[in-house]
C-alpha positions as CSV (number, residue, x, y, z in Angstrom):
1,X,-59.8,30.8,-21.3
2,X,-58.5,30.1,-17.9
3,X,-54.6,30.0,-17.7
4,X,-52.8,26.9,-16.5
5,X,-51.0,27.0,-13.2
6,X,-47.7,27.8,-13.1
7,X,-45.5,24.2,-14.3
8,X,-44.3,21.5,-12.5
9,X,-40.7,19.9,-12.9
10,X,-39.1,17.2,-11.0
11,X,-36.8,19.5,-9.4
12,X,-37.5,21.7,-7.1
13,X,-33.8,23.0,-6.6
14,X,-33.4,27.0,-7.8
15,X,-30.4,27.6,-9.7
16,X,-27.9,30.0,-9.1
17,X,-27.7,33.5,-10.4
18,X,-25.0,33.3,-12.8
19,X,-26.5,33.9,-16.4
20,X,-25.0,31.4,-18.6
21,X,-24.6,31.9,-22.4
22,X,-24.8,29.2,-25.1
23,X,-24.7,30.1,-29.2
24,X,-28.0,28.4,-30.4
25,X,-26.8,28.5,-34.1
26,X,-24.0,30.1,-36.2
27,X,-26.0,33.9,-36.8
28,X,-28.6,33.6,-34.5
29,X,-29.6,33.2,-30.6
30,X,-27.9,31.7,-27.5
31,X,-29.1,29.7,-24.6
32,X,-29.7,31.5,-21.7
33,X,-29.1,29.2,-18.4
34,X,-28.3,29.4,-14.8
35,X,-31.0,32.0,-13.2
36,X,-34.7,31.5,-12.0
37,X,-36.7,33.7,-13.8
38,X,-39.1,34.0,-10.6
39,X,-36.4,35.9,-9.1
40,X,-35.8,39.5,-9.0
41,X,-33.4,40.7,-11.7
42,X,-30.0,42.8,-10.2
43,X,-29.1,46.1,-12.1
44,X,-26.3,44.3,-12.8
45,X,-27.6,41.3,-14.6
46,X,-30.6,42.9,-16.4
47,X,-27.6,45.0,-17.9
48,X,-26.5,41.6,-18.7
49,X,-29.4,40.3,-20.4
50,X,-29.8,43.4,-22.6
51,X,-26.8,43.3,-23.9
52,X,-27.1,39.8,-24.4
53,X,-30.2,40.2,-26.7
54,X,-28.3,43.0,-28.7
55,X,-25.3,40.0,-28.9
56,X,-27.6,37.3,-29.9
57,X,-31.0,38.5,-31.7
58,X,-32.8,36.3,-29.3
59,X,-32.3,34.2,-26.3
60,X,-34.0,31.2,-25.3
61,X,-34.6,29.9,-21.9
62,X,-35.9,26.4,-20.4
63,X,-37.6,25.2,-17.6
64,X,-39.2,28.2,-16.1
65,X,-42.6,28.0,-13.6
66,X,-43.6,31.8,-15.0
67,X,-47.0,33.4,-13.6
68,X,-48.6,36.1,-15.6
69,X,-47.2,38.4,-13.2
70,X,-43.7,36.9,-13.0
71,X,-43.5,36.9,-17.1
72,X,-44.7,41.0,-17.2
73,X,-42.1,41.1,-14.1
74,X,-39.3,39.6,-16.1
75,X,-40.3,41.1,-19.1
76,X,-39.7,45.1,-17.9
77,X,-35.7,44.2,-17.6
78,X,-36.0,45.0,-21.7
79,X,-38.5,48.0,-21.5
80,X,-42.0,48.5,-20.9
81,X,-44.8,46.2,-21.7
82,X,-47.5,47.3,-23.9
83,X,-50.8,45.6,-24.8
84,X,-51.1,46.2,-28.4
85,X,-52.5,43.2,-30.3
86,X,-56.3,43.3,-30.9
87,X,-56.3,40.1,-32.4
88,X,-55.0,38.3,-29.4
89,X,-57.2,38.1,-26.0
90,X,-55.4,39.3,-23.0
91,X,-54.6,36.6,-20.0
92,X,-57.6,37.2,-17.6
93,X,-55.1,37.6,-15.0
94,X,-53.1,40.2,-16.5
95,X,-53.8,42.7,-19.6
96,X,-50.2,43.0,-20.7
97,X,-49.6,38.9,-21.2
98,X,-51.5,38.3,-24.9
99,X,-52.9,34.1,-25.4
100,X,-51.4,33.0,-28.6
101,X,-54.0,30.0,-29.5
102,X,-53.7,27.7,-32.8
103,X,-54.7,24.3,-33.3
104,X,-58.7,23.0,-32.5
105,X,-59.4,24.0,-36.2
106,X,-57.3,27.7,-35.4
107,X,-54.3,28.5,-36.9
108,X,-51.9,31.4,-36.5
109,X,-51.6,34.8,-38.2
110,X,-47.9,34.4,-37.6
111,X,-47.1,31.3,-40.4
112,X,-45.2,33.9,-42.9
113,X,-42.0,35.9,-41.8
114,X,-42.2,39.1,-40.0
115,X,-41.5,41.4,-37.1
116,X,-44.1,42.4,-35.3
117,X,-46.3,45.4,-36.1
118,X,-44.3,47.0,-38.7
119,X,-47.2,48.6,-39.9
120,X,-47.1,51.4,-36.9
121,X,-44.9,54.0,-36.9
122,X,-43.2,52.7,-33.6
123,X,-42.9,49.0,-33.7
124,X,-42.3,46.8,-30.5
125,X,-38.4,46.9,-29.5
126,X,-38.9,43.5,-28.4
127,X,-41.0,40.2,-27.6
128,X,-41.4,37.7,-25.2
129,X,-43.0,34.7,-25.8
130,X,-43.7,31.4,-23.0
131,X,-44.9,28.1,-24.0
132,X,-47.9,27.8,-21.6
133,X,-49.6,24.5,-23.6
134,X,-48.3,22.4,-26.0
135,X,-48.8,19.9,-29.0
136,X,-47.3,16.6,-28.7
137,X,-45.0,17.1,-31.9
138,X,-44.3,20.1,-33.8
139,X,-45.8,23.6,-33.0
140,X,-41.8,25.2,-33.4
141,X,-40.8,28.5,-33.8
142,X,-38.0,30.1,-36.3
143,X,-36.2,32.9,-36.3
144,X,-33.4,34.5,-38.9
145,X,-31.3,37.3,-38.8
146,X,-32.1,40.2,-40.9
147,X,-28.9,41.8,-39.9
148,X,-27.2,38.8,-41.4
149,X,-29.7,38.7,-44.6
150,X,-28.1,42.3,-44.9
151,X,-24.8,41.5,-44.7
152,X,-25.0,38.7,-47.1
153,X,-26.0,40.9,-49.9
154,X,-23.6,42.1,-52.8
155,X,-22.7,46.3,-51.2
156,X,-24.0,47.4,-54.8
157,X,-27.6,46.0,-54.1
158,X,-27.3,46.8,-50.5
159,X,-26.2,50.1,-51.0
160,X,-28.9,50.8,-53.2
161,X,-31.9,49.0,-51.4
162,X,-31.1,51.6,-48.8
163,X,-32.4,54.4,-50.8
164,X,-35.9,52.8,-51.4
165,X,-39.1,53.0,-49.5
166,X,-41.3,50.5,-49.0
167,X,-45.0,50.4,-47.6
168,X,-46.5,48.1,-45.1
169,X,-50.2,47.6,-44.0
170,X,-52.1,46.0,-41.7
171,X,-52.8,42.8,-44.0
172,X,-50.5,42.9,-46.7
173,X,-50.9,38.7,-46.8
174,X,-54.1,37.4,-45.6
175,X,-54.1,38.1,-41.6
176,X,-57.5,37.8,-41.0
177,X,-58.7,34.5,-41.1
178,X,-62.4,34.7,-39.4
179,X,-65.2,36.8,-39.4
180,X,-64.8,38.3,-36.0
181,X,-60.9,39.1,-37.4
182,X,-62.1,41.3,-40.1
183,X,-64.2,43.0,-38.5
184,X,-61.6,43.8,-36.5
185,X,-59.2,44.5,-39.6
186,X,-61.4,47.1,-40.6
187,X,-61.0,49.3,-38.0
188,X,-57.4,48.5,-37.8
189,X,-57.2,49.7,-41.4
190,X,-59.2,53.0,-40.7
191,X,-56.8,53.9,-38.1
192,X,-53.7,52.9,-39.6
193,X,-53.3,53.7,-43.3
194,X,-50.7,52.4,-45.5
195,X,-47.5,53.3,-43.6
196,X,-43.8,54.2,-45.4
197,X,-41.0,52.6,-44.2
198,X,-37.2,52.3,-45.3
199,X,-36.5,49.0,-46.9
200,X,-33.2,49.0,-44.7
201,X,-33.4,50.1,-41.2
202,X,-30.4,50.6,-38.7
203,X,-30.6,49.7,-35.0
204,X,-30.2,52.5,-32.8
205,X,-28.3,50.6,-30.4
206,X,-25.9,48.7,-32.7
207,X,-25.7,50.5,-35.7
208,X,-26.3,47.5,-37.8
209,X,-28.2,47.6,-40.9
210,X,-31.4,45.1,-41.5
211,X,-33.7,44.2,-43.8
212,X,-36.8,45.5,-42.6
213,X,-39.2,44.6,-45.5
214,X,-41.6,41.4,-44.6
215,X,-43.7,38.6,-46.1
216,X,-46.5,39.2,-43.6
217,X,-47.0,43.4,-43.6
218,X,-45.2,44.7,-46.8
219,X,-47.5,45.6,-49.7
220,X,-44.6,46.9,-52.6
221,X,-41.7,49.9,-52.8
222,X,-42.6,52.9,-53.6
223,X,-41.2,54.4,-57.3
224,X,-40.7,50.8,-59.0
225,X,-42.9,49.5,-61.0
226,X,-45.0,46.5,-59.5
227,X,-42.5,43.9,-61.6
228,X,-39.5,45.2,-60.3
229,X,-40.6,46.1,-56.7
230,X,-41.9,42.2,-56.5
231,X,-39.2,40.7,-57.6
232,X,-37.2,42.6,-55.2
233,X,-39.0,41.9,-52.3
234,X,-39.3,37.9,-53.5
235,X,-35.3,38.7,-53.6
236,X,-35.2,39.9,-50.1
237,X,-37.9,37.3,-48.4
238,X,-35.6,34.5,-50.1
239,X,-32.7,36.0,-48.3
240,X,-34.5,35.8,-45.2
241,X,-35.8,32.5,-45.7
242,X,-32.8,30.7,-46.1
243,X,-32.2,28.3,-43.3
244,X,-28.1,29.3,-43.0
245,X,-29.3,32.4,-41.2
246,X,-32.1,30.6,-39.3
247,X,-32.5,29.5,-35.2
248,X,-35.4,26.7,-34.6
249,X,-36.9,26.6,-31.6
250,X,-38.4,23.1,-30.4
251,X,-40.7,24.7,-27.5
252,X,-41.1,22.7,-24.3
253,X,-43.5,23.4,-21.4
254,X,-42.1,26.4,-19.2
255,X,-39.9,27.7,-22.6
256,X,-39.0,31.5,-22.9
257,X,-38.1,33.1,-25.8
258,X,-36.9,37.0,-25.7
259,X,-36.1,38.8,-29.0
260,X,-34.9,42.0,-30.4
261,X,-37.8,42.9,-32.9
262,X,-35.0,45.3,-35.0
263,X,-32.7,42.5,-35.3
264,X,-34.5,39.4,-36.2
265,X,-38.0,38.2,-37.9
266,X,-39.9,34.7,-37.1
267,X,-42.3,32.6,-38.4
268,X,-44.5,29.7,-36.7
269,X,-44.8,26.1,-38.3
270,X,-48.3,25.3,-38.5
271,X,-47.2,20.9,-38.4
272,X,-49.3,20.1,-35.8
273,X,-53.1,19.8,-37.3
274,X,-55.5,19.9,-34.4
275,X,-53.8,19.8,-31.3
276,X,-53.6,22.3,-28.9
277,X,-51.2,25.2,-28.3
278,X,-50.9,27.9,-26.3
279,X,-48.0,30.5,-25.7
280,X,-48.3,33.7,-23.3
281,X,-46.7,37.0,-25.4
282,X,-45.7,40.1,-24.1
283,X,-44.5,43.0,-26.2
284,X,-42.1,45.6,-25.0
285,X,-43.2,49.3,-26.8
């Protein structure tokens, strides 16, 4: 696929380089404003933004004219971009930016809850994700807080959900969809066996605890028996899945979002039949 040229607004004006925080929703995310993303970031302000993400979960910006190379650019402020999804075809441009294509009879891998490629030993600290092509209606994006899924727990359970392990796998729900994706799925498999991982995680930065289990990568805990460990983890994903703790995202053309991979978990929403959409994705290792 060719990549569309960077986007055109009516304004041509560039902002000022004051970063500008607004909460998105009660738990979860903030609106980032007031910088051009095209710039160079300061020391000062990529201090800034990181400790904004660790505030926020995830922050979403609008109305940026990102290149490939301005997106990577951007994206090393939160660490070091790493092309890690075999799925996803890299932007000819640029092998760290990932094309995230659905719609045209495709749909995403992405429509259960997860964080992303929990089922390596060292998952991505983080995610960006730019709306490069969209559908007229629908195509959004949700997040929730698995820090505030946590919290909300009774301490008994949460306390004891911290001594179990669970195990997550490449395609613990149906990722592969096509024939050229399971072929690819079983080579993924044959390199990365069934990995254990605690069923509560805390973030090295923060020290808050999370849920860490997921709809999309989590097969069942170890040392329960299948009835018990599945009704715990339905427990868990209805924790996450309940819209208090969530932050929609209604994408528009030139939309960012940057998240903290440790704090949060998202889901797409397949609404939009066969229209086109295309995000750019880059993960930070």
């Amino acid at each position: 696929m060719t990549l569309a040229s960077p986007l055109r607004f009516e304004s041509e004006a560039l902002p000022s380089s004051v970063l500008r925080l607004k909460r998105y929703s009660p738990y979860l995310g903030a609106t980032a404003s007031g910088i051009d993303l095209r710039r160079p970031i300061s020391a000062e302000l990529a201090v800034e933004l990181r400790q904004a993400l660790l505030d926020h979960g995830v922050l979403f910006f609008r109305q940026q004219r990102l290149s490939p190379e301005d997106l990577l650019r951007f994206a090393s402020v939160f660490g070091s971009p790493l092309r890690h999804n075999p799925y996803l075809p890299a932007a000819p441009e640029n092998e760290g930016v990932e094309l995230i294509e659905s719609g045209l009879g495709q749909r995403s891998a992405n429509e259960s809850w997860h964080a992303d490629v929990t089922w390596r030993p060292s998952p991505p600290t983080a995610t960006l994700l730019y709306a490069v092509e969209l559908p007229r209606q629908g195509g959004d994006t949700i997040w929730t807080s698995s820090t505030a899924a946590y919290r909300s727990l009774h301490p008994l359970l949460g306390a004891y959900l911290e001594t179990l392990t669970a195990v997550n796998f490449v395609d613990a729900n149906g990722y592969a969809r096509n024939v050229q994706q399971s072929a690819v799925l079983s080579q993924l498999r044959a390199e990365n066996p069934p990995l254990e991982v605690p069923v509560v995680t805390i973030h090295p930065q923060t020290g808050e605890k999370s849920i860490f289990v997921n709809e999309l990568h989590t097969l069942y805990i170890q040392g329960l028996t299948r009835i018990v460990s599945d009704s715990l983890l339905r427990l868990l994903f209805g924790v996450l899945a309940d819209p208090v703790r969530h932050a929609r995202f209604d994408w528009s053309e030139g939309s960012l979002a940057v998240w903290d991979n440790r704090l949060v978990q998202h889901r797409a929403i397949q609404d939009y039949g066969n229209q086109h959409r295309v995000l750019q994705r880059v993960t930070i290792a």
